[in-house]
C-alpha positions as CSV (number, residue, x, y, z in Angstrom):
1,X,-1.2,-15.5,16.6
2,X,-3.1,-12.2,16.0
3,X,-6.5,-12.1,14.7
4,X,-7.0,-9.7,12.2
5,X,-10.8,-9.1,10.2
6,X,-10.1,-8.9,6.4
7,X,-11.8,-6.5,4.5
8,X,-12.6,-6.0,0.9
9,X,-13.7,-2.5,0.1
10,X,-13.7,-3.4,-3.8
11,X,-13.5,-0.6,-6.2
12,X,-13.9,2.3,-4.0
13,X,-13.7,6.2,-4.4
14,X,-9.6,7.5,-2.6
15,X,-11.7,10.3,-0.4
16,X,-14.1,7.9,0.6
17,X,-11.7,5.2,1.7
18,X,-8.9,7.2,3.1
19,X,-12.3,9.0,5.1
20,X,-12.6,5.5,6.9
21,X,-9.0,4.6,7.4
22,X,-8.7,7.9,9.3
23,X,-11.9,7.4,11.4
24,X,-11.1,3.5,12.1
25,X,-7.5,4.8,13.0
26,X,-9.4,7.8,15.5
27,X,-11.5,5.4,17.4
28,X,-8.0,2.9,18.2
29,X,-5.8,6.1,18.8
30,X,-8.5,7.2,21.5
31,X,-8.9,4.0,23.3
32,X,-5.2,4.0,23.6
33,X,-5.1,7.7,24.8
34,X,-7.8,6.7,27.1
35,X,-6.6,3.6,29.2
36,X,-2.9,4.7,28.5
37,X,-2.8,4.9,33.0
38,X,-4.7,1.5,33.0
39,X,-2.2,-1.8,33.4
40,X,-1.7,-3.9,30.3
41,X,-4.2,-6.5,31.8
42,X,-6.9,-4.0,32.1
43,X,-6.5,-2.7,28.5
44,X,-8.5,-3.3,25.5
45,X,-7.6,-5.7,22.8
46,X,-8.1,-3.7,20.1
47,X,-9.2,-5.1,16.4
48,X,-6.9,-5.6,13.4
49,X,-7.7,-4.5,10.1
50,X,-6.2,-6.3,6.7
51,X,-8.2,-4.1,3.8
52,X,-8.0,-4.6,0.2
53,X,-9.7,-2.4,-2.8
54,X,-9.1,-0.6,-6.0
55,X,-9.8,2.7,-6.6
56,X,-10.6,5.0,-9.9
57,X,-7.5,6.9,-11.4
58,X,-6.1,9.1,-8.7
59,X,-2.6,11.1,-7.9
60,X,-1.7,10.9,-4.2
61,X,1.0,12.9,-3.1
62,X,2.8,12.6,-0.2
63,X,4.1,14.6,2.9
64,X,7.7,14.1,1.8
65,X,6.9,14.8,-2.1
66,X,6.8,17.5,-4.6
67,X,4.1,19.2,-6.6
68,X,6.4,19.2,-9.3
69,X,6.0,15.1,-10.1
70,X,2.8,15.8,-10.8
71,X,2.7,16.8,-14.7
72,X,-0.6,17.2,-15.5
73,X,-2.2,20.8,-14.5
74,X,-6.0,21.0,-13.8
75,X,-7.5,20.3,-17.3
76,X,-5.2,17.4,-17.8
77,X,-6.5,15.6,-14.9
78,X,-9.9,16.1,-16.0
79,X,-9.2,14.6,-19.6
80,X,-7.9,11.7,-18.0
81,X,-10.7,11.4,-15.7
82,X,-8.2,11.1,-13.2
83,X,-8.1,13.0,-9.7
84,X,-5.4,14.1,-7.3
85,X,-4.9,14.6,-3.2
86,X,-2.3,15.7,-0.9
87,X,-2.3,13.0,2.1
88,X,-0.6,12.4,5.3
89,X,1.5,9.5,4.1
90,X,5.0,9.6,3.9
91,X,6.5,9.1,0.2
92,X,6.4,11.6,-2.6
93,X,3.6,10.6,-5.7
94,X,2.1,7.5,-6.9
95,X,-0.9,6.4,-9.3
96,X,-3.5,4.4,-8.2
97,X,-6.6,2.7,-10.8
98,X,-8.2,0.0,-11.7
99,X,-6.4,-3.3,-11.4
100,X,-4.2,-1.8,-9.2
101,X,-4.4,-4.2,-5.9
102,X,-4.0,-1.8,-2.6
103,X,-3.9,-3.0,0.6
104,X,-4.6,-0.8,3.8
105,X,-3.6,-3.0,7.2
106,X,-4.5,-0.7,10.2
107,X,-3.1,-2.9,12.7
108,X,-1.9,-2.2,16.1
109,X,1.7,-2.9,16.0
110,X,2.0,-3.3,19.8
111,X,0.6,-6.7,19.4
112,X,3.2,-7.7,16.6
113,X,6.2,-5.5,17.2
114,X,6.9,-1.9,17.8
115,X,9.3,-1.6,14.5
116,X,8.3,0.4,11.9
117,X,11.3,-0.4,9.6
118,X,10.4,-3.9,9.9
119,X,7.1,-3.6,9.2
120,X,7.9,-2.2,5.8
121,X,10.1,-5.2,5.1
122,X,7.4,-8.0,6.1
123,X,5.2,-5.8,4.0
124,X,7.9,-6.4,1.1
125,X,8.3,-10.0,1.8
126,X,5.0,-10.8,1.3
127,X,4.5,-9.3,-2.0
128,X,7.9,-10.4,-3.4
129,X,6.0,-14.3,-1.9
130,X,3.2,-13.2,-4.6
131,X,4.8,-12.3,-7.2
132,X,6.9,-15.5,-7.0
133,X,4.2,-17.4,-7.7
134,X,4.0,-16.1,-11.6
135,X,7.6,-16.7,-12.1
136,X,8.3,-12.9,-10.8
137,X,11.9,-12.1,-8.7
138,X,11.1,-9.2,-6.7
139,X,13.9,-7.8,-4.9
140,X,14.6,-4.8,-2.5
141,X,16.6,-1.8,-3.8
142,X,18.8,-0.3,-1.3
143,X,17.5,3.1,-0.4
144,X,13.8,2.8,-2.2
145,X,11.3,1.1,-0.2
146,X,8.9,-1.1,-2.1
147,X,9.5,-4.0,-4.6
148,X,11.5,-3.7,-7.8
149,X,12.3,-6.1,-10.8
150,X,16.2,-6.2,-11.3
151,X,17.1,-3.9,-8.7
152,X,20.5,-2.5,-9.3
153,X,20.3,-2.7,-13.1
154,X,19.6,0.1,-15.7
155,X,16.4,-1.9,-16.6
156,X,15.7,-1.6,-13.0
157,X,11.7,-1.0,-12.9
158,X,9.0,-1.0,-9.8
159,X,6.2,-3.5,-9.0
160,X,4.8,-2.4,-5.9
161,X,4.7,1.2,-4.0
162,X,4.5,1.8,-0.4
163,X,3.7,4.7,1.9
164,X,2.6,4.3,5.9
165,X,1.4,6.8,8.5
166,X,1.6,5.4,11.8
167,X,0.0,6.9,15.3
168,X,0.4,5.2,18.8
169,X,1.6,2.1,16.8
170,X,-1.4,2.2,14.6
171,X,-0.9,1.6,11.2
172,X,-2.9,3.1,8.0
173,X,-2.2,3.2,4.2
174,X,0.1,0.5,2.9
175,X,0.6,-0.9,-0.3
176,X,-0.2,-0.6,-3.7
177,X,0.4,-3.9,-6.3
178,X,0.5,-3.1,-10.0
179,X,-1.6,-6.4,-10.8
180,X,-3.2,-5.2,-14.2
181,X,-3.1,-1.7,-14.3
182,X,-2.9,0.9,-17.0
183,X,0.6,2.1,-16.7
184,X,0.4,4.7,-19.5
185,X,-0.8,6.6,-16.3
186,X,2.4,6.4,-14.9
187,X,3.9,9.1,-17.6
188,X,1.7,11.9,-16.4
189,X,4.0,11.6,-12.9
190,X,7.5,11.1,-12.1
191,X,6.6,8.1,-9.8
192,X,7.6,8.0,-6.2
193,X,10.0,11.6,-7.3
194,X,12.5,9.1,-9.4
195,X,12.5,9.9,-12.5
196,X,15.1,7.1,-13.9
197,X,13.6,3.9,-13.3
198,X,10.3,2.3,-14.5
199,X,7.1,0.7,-13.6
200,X,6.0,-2.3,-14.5
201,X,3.2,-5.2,-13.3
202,X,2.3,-8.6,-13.0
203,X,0.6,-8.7,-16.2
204,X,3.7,-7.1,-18.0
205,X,6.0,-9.0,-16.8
206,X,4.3,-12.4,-18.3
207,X,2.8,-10.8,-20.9
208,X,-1.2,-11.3,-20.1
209,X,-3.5,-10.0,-17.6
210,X,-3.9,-12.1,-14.6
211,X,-6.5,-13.3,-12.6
212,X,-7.1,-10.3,-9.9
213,X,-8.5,-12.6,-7.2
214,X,-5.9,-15.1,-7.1
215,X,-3.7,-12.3,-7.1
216,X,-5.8,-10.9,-4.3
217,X,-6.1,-14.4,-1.9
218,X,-2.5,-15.0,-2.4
219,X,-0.9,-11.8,-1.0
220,X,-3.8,-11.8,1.4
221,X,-2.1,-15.0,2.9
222,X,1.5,-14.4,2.2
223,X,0.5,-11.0,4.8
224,X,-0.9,-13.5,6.9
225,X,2.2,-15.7,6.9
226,X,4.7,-12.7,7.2
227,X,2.9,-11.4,10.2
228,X,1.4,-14.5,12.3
229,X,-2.1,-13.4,11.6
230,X,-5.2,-15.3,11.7
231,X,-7.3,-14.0,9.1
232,X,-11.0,-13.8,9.9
């Protein structure tokens, strides 16, 4: 099994912490770069990251996405004290705020499995394992990565976004789980560029808010599970 060091960054500004996914992802890239001539038994080990946080209201947008989901101009984003960035993720535009859970696993997929397809799906597994345990069925929709509620029907409505970058097999960004967030935000976007389905979270779905840190332990280990990981 893979060791992997969890991380909780907590409530934590989107510059900041996408600043220190891209430097943590730097110094694994280089190493690889660097003993990429040297035999497997004379290479590093390098370290696994599992990271959790929240962040303020933001708009990230994708390198696959258009300006044109975002609805708010300038002003609008400043009356919703919200605040917006173009990333290297792929994906169009999502929300992320305040009991929102986001996870950001920068793991080296060499040591799991060189399949970033499948790494999406384990990713899906795990949270569609959380949700179960409020009485939530969370199922994949064909052609939408991510995890919907009654995929397939009209009332069709999204739980949980994802968007990866991967480099040399290293993984950064992830996963964002609408745990008990403010979907109002929601309407000033056309989420993930479809503009025919809805969102939804935990707390909607059983009508109260939930406890975020039970939330947060359970997926933590249903990642853990999906992915052999020993959790440190």
């Amino acid at each position: 099994m893979v060791k992997t060091n969890f991380i909780d960054w907590g409530l934590i500004d989107y510059q900041e912490a996408w600043d220190q996914q891209e430097a943590i992802l730097k110094q694994k890239v280089d190493t690889k770069l660097a003993e990429r001539e040297l035999t497997l038994e004379a290479k590093s080990v390098l370290s696994n990251e599992l990271i959790f946080c929240q962040h303020p209201h933001v708009y990230t947008l994708g390198k696959s996405g258009s300006l044109d989901n975002l609805l708010l101009n300038e002003e609008d984003l400043n009356k919703a004290e919200a605040t917006f960035y173009k990333i290297n993720r792929g994906g169009d535009i999502t929300y992320h705020g305040p009991g929102q859970l986001v996870a950001y696993p920068i793991l080296d997929l060499e040591q799991f499995f060189t399949d970033i397809h499948k790494y999406l799906r384990f990713l899906e597994e795990a949270v569609i394992n959380t949700i179960a345990h409020y009485g939530i069925k969370g199922e994949r929709y064909e052609g939408f990565t991510g995890v919907w509620i009654d995929a397939d029907k009209a009332s069709a409505r999204k739980i949980c976004a994802m968007g990866v970058r991967c480099s040399r097999w290293i993984t950064m960004h992830g996963l964002a789980l609408n745990v008990n967030s403010n979907l109002a935000y929601f309407k000033n976007i056309v989420p993930c560029g479809i503009d025919d389905k809805d969102v939804t979270s935990i707390a909607r779905e059983i009508g109260h808010d939930v406890d975020f840190k039970e939330v947060s332990n359970i997926l933590k280990n249903e990642i853990a599970k999906q992915f052999e990981m020993i959790i440190e």
